[in-house]
C-alpha positions as CSV (number, residue, x, y, z in Angstrom):
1,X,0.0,0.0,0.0
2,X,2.8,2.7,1.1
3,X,4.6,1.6,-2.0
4,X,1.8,2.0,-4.1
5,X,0.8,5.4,-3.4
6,X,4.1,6.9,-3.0
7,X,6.4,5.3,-5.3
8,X,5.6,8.0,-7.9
9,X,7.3,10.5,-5.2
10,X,10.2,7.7,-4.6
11,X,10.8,7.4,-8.3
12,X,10.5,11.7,-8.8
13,X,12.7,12.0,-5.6
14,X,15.3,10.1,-7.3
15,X,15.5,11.6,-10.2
16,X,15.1,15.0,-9.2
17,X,18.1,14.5,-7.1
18,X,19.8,12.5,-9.2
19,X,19.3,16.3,-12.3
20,X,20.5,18.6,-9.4
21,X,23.9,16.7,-8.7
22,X,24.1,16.2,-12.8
23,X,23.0,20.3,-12.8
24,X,24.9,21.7,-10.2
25,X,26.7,19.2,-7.9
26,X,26.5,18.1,-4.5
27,X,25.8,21.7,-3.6
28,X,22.4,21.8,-5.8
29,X,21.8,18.1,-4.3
30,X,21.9,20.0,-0.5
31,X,19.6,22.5,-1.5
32,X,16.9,20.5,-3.4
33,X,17.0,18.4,-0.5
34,X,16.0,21.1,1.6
35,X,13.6,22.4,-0.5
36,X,11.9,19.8,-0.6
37,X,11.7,19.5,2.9
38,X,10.5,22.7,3.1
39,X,7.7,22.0,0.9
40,X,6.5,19.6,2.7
41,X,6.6,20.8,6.3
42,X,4.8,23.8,4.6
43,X,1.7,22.0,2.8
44,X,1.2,19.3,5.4
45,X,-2.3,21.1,5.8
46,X,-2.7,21.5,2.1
47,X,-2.8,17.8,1.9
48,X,-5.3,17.4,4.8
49,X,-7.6,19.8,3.5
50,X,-7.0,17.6,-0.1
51,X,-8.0,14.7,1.1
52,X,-11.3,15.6,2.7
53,X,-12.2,16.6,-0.7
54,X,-10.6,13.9,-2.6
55,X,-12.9,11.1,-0.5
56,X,-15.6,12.3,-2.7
57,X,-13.9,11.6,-6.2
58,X,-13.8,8.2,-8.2
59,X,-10.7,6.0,-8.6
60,X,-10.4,7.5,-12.0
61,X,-10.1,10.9,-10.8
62,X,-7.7,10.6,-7.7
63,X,-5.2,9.3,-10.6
64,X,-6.2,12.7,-12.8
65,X,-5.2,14.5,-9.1
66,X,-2.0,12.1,-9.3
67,X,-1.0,12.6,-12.6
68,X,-1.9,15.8,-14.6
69,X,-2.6,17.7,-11.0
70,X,1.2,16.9,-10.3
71,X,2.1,18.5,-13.6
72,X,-0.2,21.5,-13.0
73,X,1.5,21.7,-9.7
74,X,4.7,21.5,-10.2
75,X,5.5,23.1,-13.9
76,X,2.7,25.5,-13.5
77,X,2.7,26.6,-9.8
78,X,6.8,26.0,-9.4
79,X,8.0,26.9,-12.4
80,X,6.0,28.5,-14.8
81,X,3.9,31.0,-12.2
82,X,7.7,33.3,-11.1
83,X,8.2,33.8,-14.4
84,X,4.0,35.1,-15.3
85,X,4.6,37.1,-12.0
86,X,7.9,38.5,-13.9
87,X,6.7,39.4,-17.1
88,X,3.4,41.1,-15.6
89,X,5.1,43.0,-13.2
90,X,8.5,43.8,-15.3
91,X,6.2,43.8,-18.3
92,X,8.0,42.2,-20.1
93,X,7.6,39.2,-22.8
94,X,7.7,35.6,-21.2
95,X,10.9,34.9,-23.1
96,X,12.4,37.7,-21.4
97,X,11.3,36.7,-18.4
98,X,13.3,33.1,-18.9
99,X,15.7,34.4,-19.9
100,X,16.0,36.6,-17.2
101,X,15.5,33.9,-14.9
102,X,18.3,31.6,-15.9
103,X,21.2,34.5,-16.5
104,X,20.1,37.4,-14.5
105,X,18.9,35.5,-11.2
106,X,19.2,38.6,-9.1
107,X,17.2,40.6,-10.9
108,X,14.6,38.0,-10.9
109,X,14.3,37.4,-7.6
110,X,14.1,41.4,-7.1
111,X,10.8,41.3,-9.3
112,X,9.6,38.1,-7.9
113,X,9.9,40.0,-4.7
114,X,8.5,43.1,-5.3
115,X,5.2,41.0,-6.7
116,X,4.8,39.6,-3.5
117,X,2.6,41.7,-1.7
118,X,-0.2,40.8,-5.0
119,X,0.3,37.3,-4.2
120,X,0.2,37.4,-0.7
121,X,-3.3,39.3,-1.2
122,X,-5.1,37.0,-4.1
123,X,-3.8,33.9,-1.8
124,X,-4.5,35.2,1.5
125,X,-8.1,36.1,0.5
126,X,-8.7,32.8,-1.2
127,X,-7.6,30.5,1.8
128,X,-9.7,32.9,4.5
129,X,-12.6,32.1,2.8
130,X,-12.2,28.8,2.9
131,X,-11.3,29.0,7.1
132,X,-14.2,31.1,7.5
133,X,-16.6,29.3,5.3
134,X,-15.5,25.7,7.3
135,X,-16.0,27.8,11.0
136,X,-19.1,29.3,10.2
137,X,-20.8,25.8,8.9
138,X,-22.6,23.9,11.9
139,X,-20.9,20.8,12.1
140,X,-22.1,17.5,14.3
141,X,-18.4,17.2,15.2
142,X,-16.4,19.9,17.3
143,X,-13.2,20.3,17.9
144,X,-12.7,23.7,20.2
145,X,-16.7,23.9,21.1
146,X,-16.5,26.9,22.8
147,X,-15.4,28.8,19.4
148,X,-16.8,26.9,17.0
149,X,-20.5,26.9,18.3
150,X,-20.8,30.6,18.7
151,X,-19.1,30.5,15.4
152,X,-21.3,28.0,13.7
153,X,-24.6,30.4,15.4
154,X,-23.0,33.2,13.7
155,X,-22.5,31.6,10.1
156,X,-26.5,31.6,9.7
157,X,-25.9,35.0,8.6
158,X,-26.1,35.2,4.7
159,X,-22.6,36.1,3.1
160,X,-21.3,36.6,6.6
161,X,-17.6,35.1,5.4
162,X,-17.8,37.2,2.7
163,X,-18.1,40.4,4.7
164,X,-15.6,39.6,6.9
165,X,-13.8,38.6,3.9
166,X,-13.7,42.2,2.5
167,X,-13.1,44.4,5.7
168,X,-10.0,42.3,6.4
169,X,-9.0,43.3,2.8
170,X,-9.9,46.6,3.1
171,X,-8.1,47.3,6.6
172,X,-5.1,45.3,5.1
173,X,-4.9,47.9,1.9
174,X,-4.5,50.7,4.3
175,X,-2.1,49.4,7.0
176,X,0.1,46.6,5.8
177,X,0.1,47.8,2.2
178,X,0.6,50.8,2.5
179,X,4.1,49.9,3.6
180,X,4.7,46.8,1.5
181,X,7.8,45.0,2.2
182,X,10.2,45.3,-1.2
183,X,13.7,43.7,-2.7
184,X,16.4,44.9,-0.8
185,X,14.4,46.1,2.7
186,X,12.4,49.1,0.9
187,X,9.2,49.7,1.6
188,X,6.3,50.8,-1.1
189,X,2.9,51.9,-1.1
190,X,1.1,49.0,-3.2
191,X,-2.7,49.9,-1.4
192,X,-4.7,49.6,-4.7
193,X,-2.1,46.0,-6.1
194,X,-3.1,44.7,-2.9
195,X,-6.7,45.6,-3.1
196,X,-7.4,43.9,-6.7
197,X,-5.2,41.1,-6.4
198,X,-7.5,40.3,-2.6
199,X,-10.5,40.7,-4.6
200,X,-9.3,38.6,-7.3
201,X,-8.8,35.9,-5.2
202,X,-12.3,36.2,-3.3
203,X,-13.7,36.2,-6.7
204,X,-11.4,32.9,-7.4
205,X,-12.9,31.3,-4.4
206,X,-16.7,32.3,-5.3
207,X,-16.4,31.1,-8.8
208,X,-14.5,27.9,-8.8
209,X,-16.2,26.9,-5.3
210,X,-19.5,27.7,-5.8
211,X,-19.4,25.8,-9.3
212,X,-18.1,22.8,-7.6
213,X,-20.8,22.9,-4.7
214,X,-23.6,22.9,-7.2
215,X,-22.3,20.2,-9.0
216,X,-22.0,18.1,-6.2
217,X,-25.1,19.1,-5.3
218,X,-26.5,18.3,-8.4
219,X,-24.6,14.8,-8.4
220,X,-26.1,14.1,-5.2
221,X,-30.1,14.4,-6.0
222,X,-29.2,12.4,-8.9
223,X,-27.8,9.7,-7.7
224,X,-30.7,9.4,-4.9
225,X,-33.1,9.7,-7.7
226,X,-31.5,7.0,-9.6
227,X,-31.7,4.7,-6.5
228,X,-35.8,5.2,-6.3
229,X,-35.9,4.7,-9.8
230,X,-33.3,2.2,-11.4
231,X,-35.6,0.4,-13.0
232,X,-37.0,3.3,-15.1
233,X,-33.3,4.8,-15.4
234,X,-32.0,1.7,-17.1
235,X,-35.1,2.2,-19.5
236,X,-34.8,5.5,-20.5
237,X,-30.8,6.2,-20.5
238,X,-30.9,8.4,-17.8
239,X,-27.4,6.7,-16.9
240,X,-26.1,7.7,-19.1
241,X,-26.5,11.7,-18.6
242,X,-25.8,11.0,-14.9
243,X,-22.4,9.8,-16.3
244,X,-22.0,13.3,-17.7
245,X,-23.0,14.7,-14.3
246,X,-20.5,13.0,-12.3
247,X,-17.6,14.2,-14.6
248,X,-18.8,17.9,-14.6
249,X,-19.1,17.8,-11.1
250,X,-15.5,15.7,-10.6
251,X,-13.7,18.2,-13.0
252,X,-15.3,21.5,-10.8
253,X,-13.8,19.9,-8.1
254,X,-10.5,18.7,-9.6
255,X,-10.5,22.8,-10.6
256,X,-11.0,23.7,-6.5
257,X,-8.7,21.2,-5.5
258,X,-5.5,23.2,-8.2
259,X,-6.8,26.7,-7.5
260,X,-6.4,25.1,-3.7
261,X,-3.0,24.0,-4.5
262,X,-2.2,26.9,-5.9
263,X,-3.2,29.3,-2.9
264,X,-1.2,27.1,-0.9
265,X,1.9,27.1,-3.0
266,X,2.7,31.0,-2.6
267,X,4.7,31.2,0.6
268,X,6.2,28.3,-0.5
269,X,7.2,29.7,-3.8
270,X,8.1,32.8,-2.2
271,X,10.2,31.2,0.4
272,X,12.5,29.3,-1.5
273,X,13.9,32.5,-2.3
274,X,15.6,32.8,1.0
275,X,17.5,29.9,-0.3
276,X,18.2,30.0,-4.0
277,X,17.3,32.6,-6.7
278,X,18.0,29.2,-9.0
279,X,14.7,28.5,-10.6
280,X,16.2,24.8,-11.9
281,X,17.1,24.4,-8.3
282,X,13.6,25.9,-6.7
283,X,11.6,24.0,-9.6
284,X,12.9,21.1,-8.6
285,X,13.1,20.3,-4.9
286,X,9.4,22.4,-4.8
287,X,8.5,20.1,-7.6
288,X,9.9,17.0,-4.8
289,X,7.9,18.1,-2.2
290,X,4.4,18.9,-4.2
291,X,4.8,15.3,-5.0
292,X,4.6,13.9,-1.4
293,X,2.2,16.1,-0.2
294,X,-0.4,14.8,-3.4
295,X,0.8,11.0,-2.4
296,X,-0.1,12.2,1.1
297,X,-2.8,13.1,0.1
298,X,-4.0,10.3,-1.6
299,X,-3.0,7.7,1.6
300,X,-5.0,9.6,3.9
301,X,-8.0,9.3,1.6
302,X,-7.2,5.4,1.2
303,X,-6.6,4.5,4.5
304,X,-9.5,6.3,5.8
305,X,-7.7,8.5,7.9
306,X,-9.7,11.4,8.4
307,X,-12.6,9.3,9.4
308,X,-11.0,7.6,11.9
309,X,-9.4,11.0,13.3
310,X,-11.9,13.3,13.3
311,X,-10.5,16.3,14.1
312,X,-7.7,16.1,12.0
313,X,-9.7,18.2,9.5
314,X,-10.3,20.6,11.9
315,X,-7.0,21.1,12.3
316,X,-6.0,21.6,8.8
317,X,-8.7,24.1,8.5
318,X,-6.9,26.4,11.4
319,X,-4.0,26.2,9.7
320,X,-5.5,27.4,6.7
321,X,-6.8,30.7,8.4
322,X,-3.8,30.7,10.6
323,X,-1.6,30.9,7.0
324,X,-4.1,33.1,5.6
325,X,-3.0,35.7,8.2
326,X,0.5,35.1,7.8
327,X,0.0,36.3,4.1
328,X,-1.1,39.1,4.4
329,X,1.1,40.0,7.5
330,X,4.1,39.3,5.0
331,X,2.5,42.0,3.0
332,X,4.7,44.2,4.9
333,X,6.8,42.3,7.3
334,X,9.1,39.1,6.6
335,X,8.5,36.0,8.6
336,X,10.5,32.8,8.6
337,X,9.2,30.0,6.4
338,X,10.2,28.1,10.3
339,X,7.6,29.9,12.0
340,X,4.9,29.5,8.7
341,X,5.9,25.8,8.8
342,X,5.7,25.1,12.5
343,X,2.4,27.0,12.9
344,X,0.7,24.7,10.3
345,X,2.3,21.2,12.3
346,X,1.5,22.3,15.8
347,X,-2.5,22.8,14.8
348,X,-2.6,19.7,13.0
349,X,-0.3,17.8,15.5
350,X,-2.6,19.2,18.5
351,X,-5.9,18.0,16.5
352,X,-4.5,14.8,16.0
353,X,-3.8,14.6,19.2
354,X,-7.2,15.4,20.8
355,X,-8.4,12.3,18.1
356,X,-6.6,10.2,19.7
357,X,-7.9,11.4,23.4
358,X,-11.7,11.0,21.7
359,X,-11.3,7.1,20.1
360,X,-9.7,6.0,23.5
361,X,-12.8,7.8,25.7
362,X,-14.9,6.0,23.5
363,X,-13.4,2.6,23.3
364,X,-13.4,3.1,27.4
365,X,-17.0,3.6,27.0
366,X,-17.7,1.0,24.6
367,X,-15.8,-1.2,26.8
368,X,-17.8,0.2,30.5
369,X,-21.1,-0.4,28.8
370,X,-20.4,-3.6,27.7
371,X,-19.2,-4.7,30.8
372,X,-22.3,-3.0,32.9
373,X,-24.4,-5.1,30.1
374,X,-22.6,-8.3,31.0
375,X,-23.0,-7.4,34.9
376,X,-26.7,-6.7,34.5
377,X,-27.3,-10.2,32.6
378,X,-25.4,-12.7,35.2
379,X,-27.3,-10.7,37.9
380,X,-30.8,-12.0,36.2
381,X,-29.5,-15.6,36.2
C-alpha cells in the first residue's frame, strides 16, 4: 500500500536528485534536498484539506489529481507562475522573463519579490474564505466547542464570510500595504495592487467553489433519484446523462482542488527565495515536495484517515486561516518559512492529538457499557 501510493514520489525523488547533482553538484543536491523538505513541512495542511475533498472523487479521478494535477503543480505553480509574476510585473515578454530567470537570477528574484505583496493578497483572501466558510458551517463534530458553536450560530448570517472577507481586505490595503515590504528592505505603497489582487482571489474562491458545490449538489439528487428509480433509469438512458453529471461535477472539483494547490503554493514559492534565486534548483526540490504532499494526500484518503481522526480536518482548517493571516502579515513584514511551517504542524499535531484522546474515551466507554451489560445479565440468572 505505502509503496503504491508513494512510489511516484520515490521514483521523482530520485530523479530529481539525481538532475541537481548532474545540474549543479553536491551543492544543488543539499539545496533541493531542503527544499523539498520545506515544501512539505509547509503543505502538510494543504494535503489534509486535499484529502477531505478527494474522498468524494472516483478511482479515475484521484489518478487525474496524481498525474496531470502533479504536472499542473509542479511546472505551472513552481515553475512557470515566477516567471507570469515576472513578465506582468516587469512587463516584459515571457521569453524575457526566462531568460532573465536563468542568467540574470538577481534581478529576478528582485521582481519576484516586489510581486509579493499581489500574491500574498489574491492567496490570503482565497484561503480565508475557505477558514471562514468551514468555522461558520454547523458541524455535528467539534473540535474547540466553545469557538466553534458561537461560530457556527454566527454563520446563519447570509454572506457573513464574505463580509468579513472584505473588511479584512480593506483594513489590510490601508495598513500593511501601504508599507509593503520590497527587494532589498524598501518599503512601497502597493494599497490599490493589494486591493485587486484580494478581490481577485475572493472572486477565485466564489467562482471555482460555488461551481463545484452545485455540481456536487446536483450529483447528489441524482444519484438518490437514480436509486428510487433504477428500473425506469435503465429504460430511459438516464445513466447515461448522470455519467456526464458526475464528470462535470468531478472536473469542478479537480478545478477547487488546483486553485487550492495553488493558494497554498505562494509562501512556498516565495520562500524558496531565501534559499536559491536558482529557478532549476527551486523547480525542482518544490517540484519533490508537491509530489509527497499529493501521495499524502491520496493515503490519507485510502486509508480512511480522516474518518477515523476526526479532528484532523479541523485542524487543517486552522491552519489554513492561521496561513491566511500570515499572508497578508508578510505584506509588509518578513517571517520565517520556520515559524509559517511550524504553525501549520503544531494545529494539525494538537488535532490529532485530541483524536486520539476521543477514540480512546470511546473505546473506554464501549468497553464500560459492555461490561455493565454483561454485569446486568449474570445478575438476572
Amino acid at each position: 500500500m505505502l509503496l503504491k501510493t508513494f512510489g511516484w514520489s520515490f521514483a521523482i525523488t530520485a530523479l530529481g536528485l539525481a538532475a541537481a547533482v548532474f545540474y549543479g553538484g553536491w551543492t544543488a543536491f543539499g539545496i533541493v534536498a531542503i527544499l523539498s523538505i520545506l515544501e512539505i513541512s509547509l503543505s502538510f495542511d494543504n494535503a489534509v484539506v486535499n484529502a477531505g475533498i478527494l474522498k468524494k472523487m472516483t478511482a479515475f479521478w484521484q489518478k487525474i489529481f496524481l498525474t496531470v494535477g502533479v504536472l499542473i503543480a509542479v511546472f505551472g505553480m513552481r515553475l512557470v507562475f515566477p516567471v507570469v509574476i515576472v513578465a506582468i510585473s516587469a512587463k516584459m515578454g515571457p521569453v524575457q522573463a526566462v531568460d532573465l530567470a536563468l542568467n540574470n537570477k538577481d534581478r529576478y528574484q528582485q521582481l519576484v519579490t516586489d510581486a509579493h505583496p499581489a500574491i500574498a493578497a489574491f492567496g490570503g483572501m482565497f484561503l480565508l474564505m475557505i477558514f471562514l466558510d468551514f468555522i461558520f458551517e454547523d458541524r455535528d463534530i467539534q473540535w474547540l466547542h466553545w469557538i466553534e458553536r458561537p461560530l457556527a450560530k454566527l454563520g446563519k448570517v447570509d454572506m457573513l464570510s464574505v463580509c468579513i472577507s472584505l473588511v479584512v481586505l480593506l483594513i489590510t490595503s490601508f495598513t500593511f500595504a501601504t508599507h509593503a515590504h520590497q527587494h532589498g528592505g524598501a518599503h512601497a505603497d502597493k494599497a490599490q495592487t493589494v486591493l485587486i489582487a484580494g478581490i481577485a482571489g475572493l472572486i477565485t474562491y466564489m467562482v471555482v467553489g460555488g461551481l463545484s458545490g452545485y455540481f456536487e449538489d446536483r450529483l447528489e439528487e441524482e444519484e438518490e433519484r437514480e436509486h428510487e428509480e433504477e428500473e425506469e433509469a435503465a429504460r430511459t438512458g438516464r445513466k447515461r446523462s448522470a455519467a456526464v453529471l458526475v464528470g462535470k461535477a468531478a472536473f469542478f472539483m479537480f478545478l477547487y482542488l488546483e486553485v487550492l494547490d495553488a493558494s497554498f503554493s505562494f509562501d512556498g514559492v516565495i520562500g524558496a527565495f531565501a534559499i536559491t534565486n536558482d529557478i532549476v534548483l527551486m523547480a525542482l526540490g518544490l517540484g519533490i515536495g508537491a509530489m509527497y504532499v499529493r501521495s499524502l494526500t491520496v493515503y490519507l484518503v485510502r486509508q480512511g484517515t480522516l474518518d477515523d481522526y476526526v479532528y484532523l480536518e479541523h485542524g487543517a482548517h486552522y491552519a489554513i486561516g492561521a496561513l491566511a493571516v500570515i499572508l497578508m502579515v508578510t505584506i509588509q513584514y518578513q517571517i520565517n518559512e520556520v515559524i509559517t511551517g511550524l504553525v501549520g504542524v503544531v494545529l494539525i499535531a494538537w488535532s490529532f492529538w485530541s483524536s486520539v484522546r476521543r477514540n480512546r474515551a470511546l473505546a473506554a466507554a464501549e468497553e464500560a457499557a459492555g461490561s455493565e451489560a454483561k454485569t446486568e445479565v449474570s445478575s438476572k440468572v
